[in-house]
N, C-alpha and C positions, 0 to 999 in steps of 0.2 A: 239557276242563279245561286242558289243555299248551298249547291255542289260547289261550285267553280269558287263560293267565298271561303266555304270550308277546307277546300284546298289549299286557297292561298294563305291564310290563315295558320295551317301547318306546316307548310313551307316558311313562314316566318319563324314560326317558333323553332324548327330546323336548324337556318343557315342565324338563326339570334348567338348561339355562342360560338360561331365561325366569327362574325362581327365583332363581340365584346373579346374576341383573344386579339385586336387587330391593335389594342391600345395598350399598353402597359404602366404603369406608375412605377416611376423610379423607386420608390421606397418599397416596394414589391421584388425587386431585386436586392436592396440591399440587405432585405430579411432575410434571402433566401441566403446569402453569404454570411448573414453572421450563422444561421444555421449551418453552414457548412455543407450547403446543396449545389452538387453544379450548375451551373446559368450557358444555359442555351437557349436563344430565341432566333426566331426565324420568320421577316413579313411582319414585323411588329413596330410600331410607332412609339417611344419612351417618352412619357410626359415627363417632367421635374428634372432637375440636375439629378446625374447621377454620382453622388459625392462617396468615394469610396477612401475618401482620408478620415473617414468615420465610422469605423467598422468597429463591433465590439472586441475586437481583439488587440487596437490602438494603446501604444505605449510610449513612453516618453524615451525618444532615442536617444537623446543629447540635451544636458541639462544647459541651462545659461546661469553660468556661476557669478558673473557681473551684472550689475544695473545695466538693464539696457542692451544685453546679450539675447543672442537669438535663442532660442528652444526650439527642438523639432523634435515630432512625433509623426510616428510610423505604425500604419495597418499593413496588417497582411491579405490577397488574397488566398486563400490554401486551396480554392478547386478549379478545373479548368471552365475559360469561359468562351466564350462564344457567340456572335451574333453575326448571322446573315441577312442582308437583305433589309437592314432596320434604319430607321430617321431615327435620330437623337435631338430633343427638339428644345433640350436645355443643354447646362454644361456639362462634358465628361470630366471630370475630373477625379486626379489622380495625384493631382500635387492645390495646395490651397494656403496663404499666407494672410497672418493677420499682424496689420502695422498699428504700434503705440500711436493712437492718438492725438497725444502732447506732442510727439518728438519724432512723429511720421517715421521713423525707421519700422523695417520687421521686425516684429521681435517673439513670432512665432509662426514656424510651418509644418505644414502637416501632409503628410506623401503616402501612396500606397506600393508596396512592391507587390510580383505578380509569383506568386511559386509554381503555378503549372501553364500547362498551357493558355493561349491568347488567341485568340480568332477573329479576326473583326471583319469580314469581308463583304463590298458592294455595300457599305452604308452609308449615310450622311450624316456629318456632323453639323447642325444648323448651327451651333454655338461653339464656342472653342473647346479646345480638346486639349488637356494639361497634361503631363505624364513626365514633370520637369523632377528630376532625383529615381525616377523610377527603378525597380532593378526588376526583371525579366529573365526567370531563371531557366525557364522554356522555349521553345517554338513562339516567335509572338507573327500573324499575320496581318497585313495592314494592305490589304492586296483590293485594287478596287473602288478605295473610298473616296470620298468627296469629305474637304477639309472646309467647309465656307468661312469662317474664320482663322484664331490661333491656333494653329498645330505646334504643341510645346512638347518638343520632346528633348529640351538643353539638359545638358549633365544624365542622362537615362544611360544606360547601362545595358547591355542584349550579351547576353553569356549563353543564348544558342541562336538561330538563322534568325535573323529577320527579314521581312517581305514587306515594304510597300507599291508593286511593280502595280504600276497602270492607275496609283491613285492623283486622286487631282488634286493641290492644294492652291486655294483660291484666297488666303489671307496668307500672313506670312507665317514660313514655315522656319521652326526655330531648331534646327542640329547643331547648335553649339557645342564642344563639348563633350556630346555625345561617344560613350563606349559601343564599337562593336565587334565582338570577340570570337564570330562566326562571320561566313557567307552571310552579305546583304543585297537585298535588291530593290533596284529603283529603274529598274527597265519602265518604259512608257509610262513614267510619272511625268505630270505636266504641273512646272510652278508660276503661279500667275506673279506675285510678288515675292520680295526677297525672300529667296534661299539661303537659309546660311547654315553653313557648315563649316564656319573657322572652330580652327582647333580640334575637329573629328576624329579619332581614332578608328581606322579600320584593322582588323588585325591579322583580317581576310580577305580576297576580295570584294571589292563590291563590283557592281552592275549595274551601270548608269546606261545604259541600250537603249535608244530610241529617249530618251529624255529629252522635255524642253522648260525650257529654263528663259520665262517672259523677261522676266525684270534683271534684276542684278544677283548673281550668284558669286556667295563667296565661300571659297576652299582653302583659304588664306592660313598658313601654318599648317594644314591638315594632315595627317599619315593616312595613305594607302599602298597596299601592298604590290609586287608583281602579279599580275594578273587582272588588275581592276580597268577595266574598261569602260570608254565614253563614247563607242561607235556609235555615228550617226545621232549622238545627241546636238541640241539647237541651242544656243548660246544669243541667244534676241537681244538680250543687256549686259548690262556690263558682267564682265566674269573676271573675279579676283582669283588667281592661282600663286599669289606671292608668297613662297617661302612653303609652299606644300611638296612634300615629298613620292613619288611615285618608287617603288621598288628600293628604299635607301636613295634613289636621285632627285633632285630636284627634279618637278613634271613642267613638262612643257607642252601647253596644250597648242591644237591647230592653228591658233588666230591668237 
């Protein structure tokens, strides 16, 4: 019996730091980026928001020369990042606004752009996920994920591929606006609620393959290019295509 306890005994203190790598504290990464260390995780659970419009390297992009003028301040991330396999079990954020009190308007926001690569594959976001102004000067992959709230990616910017192919977005998903300057894909994404993508800029094409699209999808003013494709995507709600352009033509979808 003193055997067989001794054993299990070591075996705990064994698999003890398999276990405690299984959680991670937000603010655990955020050191590691002001340090300037790349962020890869993998099978790991994020406690706390991860607020990366906070980083020590935050500068004030744009002053508000009036009363009552917005300011907005800008971090940078400078290493690549990466997570596989991870829950996020606060906010991801990447864009964060704070409104005058008196006079309820914004009248400061604060955004992180991304200098290297971006990887975020097979995660879940249990909180919303912001990344509204972003710029993404790399590869960013979004391949995978579960979005269970905001997926804010209005006004973002992609100046190399993007990839969200096969993730699910289960709150509304916000492409407003959205730049993208390469190849995008959204093959086997699935939107539970509104899609929108009025005003989008594709400059590439995109890949909407196997997509479904629950609620109401709007493409309304949108530019895509020759080549961008909607084969065998599902259109369950309403689908706005007014005044969106295919190849220089006006798009005219199936239904």
């Amino acid at each position: 019996m003193k055997t067989l306890l001794t054993s299990f005994l070591l075996a705990l203190v064994a698999l003890s730091p398999v276990w405690a790598q299984q959680t991670v504290d937000a603010k655990d990464i955020i050191a590691k980026l002001n340090r300037k260390e790349a962020v890869s995780y993998q099978n790991v659970t994020i406690n706390g928001d991860l607020d990366l419009t906070s980083l020590a390297n935050r500068k004030l992009d744009r002053e508000g020369n009036w009363v009552g003028e917005t300011e907005f301040y800008r971090s940078t991330v400078e290493v690549p990042v990466s997570f596989r396999n991870c829950t996020f079990r606060g906010k991801f954020l990447a864009y964060y606004s704070e409104e005058n009190k008196f006079t309820k308007n914004t009248n400061k926001v604060f955004n992180a752009d991304f200098r290297e690569a971006v990887t975020i594959e097979n995660c879940t976001f249990e909180d919303d996920a912001a990344f509204k102004y972003s710029d993404f000067r790399q590869r960013a992959l979004f391949t995978g994920n579960t979005f269970r709230e905001l997926a804010l990616f209005k006004y973002a910017r992609f100046n190399d591929a993007a990839d969200f192919s096969g993730s699910k977005f289960r709150g509304y998903a916000d492409f407003k606006y959205t730049k993208f300057n390469e190849a995008s894909a959204f093959g086997r994404a699935t939107f539970g609620r509104y899609a929108d993508f009025k005003y989008t800029k594709f400059d590439e094409p995109a890949d909407f393959r196997d997509a479904r699209f629950s609620d109401m999808a709007s493409f309304k003013y949108t530019h895509m290019p020759r080549g961008t494709t909607f084969d065998n995507a599902a259109f369950e709600g309403k689908a706005d295509f007014k005044y969106a352009t295919l190849g220089g033509r006006k798009f005219s979808p199936d239904r």
